[in-house]
One Martini backbone bead per residue (centre of mass of N, CA, C, O) as a GRO file, in nm:
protein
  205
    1UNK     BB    1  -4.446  -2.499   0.402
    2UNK     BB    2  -4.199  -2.605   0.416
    3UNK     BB    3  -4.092  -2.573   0.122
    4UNK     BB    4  -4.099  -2.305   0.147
    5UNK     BB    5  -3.876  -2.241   0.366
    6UNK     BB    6  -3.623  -2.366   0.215
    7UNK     BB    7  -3.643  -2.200  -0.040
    8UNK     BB    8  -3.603  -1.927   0.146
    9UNK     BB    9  -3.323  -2.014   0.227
   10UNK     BB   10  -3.183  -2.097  -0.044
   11UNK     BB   11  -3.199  -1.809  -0.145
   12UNK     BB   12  -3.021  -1.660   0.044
   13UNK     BB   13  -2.772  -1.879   0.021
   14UNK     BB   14  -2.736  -1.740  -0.237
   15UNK     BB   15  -2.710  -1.463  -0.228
   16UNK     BB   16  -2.460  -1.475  -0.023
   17UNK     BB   17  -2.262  -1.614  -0.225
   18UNK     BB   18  -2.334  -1.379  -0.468
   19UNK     BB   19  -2.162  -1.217  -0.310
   20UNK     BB   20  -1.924  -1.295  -0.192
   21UNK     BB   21  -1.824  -1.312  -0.472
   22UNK     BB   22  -1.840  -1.038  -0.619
   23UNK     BB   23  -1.643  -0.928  -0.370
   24UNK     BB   24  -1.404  -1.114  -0.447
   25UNK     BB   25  -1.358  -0.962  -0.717
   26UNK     BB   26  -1.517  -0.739  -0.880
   27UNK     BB   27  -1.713  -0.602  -0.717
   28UNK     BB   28  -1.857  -0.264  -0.601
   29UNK     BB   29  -1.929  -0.011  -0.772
   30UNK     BB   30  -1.863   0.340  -0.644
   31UNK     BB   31  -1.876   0.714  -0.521
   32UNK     BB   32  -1.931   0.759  -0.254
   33UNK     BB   33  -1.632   0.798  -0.061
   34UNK     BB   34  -1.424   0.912  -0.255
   35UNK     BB   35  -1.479   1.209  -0.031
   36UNK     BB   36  -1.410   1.046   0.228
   37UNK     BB   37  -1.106   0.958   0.150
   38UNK     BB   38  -0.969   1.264   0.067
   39UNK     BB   39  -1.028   1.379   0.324
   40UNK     BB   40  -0.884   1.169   0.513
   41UNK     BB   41  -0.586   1.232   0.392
   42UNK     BB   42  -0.583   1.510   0.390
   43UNK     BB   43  -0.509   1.602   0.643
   44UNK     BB   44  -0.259   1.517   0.572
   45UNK     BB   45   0.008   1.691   0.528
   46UNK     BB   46   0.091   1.755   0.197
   47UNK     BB   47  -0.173   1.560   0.081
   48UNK     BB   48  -0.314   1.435  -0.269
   49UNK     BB   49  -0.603   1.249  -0.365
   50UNK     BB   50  -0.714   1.113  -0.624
   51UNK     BB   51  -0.979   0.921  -0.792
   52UNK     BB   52  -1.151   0.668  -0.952
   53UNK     BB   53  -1.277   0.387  -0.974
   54UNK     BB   54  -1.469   0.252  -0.703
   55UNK     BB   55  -1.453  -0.046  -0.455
   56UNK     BB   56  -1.638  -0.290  -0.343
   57UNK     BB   57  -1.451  -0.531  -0.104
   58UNK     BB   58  -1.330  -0.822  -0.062
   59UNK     BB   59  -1.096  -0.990   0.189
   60UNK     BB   60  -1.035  -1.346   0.225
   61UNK     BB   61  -0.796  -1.324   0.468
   62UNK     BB   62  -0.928  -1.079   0.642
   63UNK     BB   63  -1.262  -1.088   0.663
   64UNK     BB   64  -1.264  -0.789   0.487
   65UNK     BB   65  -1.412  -0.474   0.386
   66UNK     BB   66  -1.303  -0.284   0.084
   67UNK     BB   67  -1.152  -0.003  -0.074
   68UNK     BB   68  -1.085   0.034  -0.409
   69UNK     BB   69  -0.827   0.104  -0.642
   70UNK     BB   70  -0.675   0.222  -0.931
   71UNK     BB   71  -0.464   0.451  -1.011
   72UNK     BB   72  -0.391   0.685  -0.775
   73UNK     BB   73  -0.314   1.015  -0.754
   74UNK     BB   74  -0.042   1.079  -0.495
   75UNK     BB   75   0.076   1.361  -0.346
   76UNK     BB   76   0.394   1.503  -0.195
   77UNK     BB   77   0.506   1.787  -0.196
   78UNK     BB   78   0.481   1.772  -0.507
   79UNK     BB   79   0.508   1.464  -0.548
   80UNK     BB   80   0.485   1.169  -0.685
   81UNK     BB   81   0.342   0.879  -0.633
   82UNK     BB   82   0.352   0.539  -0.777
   83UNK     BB   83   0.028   0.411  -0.762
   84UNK     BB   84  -0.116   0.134  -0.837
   85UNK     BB   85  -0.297   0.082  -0.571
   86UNK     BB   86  -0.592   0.113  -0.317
   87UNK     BB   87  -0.676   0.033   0.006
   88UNK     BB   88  -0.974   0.064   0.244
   89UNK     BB   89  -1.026   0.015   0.560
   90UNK     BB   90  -1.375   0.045   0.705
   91UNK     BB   91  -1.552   0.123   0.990
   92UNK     BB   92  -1.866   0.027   0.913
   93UNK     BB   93  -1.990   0.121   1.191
   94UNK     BB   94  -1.927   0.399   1.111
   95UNK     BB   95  -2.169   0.451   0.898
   96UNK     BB   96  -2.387   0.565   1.067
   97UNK     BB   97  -2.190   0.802   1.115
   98UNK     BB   98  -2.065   1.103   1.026
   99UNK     BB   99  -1.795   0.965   1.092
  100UNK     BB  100  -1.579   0.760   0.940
  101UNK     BB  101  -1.327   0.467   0.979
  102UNK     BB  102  -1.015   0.432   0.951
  103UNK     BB  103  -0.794   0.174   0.978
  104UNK     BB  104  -0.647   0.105   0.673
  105UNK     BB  105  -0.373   0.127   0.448
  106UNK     BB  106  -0.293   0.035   0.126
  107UNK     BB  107   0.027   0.015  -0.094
  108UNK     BB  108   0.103  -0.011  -0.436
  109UNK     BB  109   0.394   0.012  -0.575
  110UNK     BB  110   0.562   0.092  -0.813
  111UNK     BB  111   0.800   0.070  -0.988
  112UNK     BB  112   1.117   0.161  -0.916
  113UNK     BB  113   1.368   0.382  -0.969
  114UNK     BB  114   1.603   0.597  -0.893
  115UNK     BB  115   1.520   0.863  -0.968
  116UNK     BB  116   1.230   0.836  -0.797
  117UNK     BB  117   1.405   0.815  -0.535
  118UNK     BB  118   1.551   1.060  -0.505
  119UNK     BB  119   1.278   1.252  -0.501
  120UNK     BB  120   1.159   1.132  -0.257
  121UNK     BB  121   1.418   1.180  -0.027
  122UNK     BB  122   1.328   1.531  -0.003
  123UNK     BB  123   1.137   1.407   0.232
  124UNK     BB  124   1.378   1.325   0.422
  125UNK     BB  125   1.525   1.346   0.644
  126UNK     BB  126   1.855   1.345   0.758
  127UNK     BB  127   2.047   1.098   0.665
  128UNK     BB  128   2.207   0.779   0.652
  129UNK     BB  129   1.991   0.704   0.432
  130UNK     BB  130   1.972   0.969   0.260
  131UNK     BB  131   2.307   0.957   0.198
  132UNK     BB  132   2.306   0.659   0.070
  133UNK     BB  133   2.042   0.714  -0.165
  134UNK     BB  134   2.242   0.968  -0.300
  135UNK     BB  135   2.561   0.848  -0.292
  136UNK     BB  136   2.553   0.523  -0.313
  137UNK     BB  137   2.328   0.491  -0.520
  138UNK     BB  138   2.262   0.402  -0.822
  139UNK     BB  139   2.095   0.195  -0.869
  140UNK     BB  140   1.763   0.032  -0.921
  141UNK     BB  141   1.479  -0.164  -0.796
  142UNK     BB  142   1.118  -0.096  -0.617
  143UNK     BB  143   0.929  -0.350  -0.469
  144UNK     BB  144   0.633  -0.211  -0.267
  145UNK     BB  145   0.426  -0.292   0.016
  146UNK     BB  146   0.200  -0.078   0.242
  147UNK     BB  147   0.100  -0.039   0.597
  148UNK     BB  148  -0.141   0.166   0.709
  149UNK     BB  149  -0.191   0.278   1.071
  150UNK     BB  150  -0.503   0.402   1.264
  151UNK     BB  151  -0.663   0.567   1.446
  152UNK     BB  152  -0.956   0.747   1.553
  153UNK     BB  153  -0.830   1.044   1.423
  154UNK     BB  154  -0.641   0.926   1.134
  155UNK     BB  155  -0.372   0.863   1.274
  156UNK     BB  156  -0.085   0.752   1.309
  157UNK     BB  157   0.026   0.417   1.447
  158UNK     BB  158   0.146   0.262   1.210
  159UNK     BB  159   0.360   0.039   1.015
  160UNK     BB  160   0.432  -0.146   0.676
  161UNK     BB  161   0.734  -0.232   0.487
  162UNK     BB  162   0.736  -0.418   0.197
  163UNK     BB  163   1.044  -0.559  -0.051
  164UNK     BB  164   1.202  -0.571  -0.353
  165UNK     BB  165   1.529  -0.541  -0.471
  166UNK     BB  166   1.693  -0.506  -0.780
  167UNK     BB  167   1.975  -0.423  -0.930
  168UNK     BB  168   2.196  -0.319  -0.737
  169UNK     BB  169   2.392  -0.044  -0.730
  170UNK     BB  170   2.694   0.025  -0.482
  171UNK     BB  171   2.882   0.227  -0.305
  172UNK     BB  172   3.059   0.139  -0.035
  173UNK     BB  173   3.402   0.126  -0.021
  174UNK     BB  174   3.713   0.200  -0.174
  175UNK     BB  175   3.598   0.090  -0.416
  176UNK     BB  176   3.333  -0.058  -0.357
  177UNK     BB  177   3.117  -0.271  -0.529
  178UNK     BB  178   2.783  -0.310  -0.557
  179UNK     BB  179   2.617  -0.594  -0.761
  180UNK     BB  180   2.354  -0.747  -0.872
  181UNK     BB  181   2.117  -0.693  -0.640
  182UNK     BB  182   1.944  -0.913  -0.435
  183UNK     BB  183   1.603  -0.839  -0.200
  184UNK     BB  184   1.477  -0.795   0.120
  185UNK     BB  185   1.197  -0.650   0.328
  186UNK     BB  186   1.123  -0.470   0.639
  187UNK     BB  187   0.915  -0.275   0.808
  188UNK     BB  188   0.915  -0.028   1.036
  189UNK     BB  189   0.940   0.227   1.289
  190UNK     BB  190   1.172   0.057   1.431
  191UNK     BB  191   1.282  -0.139   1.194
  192UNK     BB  192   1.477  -0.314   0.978
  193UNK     BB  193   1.489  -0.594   0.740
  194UNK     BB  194   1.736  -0.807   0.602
  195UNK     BB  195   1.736  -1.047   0.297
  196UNK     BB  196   1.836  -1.287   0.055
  197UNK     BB  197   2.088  -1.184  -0.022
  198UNK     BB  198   2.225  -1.134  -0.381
  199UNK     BB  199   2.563  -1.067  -0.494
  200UNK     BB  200   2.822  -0.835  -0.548
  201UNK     BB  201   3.147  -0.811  -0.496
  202UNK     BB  202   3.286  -0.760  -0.723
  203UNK     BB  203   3.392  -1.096  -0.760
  204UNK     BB  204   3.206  -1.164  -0.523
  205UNK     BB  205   2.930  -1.388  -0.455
   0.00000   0.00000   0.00000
């Protein structure tokens, strides 16, 4: 009887590890949320979501369960977004209910060039940064990472955007151009912070 007890527990903690591995890579292929996820996404006015073939996966920095896709295609007011990969984390014990709640969404953005910033840009409201991004910046190259936080009714309630822009040239002021400029960024609702900035203003490094 003893032995009999040790093997149920020994298979139970087998098949348990053989989960946590298979959600930590592979994860499990599912087609469930698809229409879950595109129809709370669409929520948010002008924007829509198509998807591929979705996986559930374990995240384990974050010991959370998450859905994942890649190349989901995301329009906003007829732009295309270019997003390489899309995380959904979902508040699991809502699944039980009529509505599950979305808790956070990550957004893996692929490489922008400038051309695809200026089209981006006709979606912020005016502003110095709006009027910098249009007149002021010639090149660059821009990979960033968003985390986006929704409150239980679906809405925005902050967000996190992270990410590194690389060959930058802008006009300064007065034919001052800055060139060949990496830097990096985090920013949320409230404040944007830049570091690591290595580039040339005229000749100067």
């Amino acid at each position: 009887m003893k032995k009999i007890i040790i093997n149920f527990f020994l298979i139970i903690f087998l098949i348990l590890i053989t989960t946590i591995i298979t959600l930590s890579t592979v994860g499990i292929e599912t087609s469930k949320f698809n229409k879950l996820i595109s129809d709370k996404v669409s929520k948010s006015k002008n924007i829509n979501l198509e998807l591929n073939t979705v996986k559930f996966k374990l995240d384990p920095k974050q010991l959370s369960l998450f859905l994942g896709t890649q190349n989901p295609k995301i329009n906003y007011r007829d732009i295309f977004i270019p997003v390489q990969n899309i995380k959904v984390y979902i508040d699991f014990f809502s699944l039980v209910k009529s509505d599950p709640i979305i808790k956070k969404i990550n957004l893996g953005l692929k490489e922008l060039d400038i051309t695809q910033l200026n089209k981006l840009s006709s979606v912020i409201k005016p502003s110095n940064f709006k009027s910098l991004l249009n007149n002021k910046i010639k090149e660059g190259k821009l990979v960033s990472e968003i985390e986006i936080f929704l409150d239980e009714s679906g809405l925005l309630k902050d967000f996190i955007a992270k990410g590194t822009v690389k060959n930058l040239k802008a006009e300064l002021v007065n034919d001052i151009n800055l060139t060949k400029t990496d830097l990096s960024f985090f920013a949320d609702k409230n404040d944007i912070l830049i570091k690591n900035i290595f580039g040339n203003i005229g000749n100067i490094k």
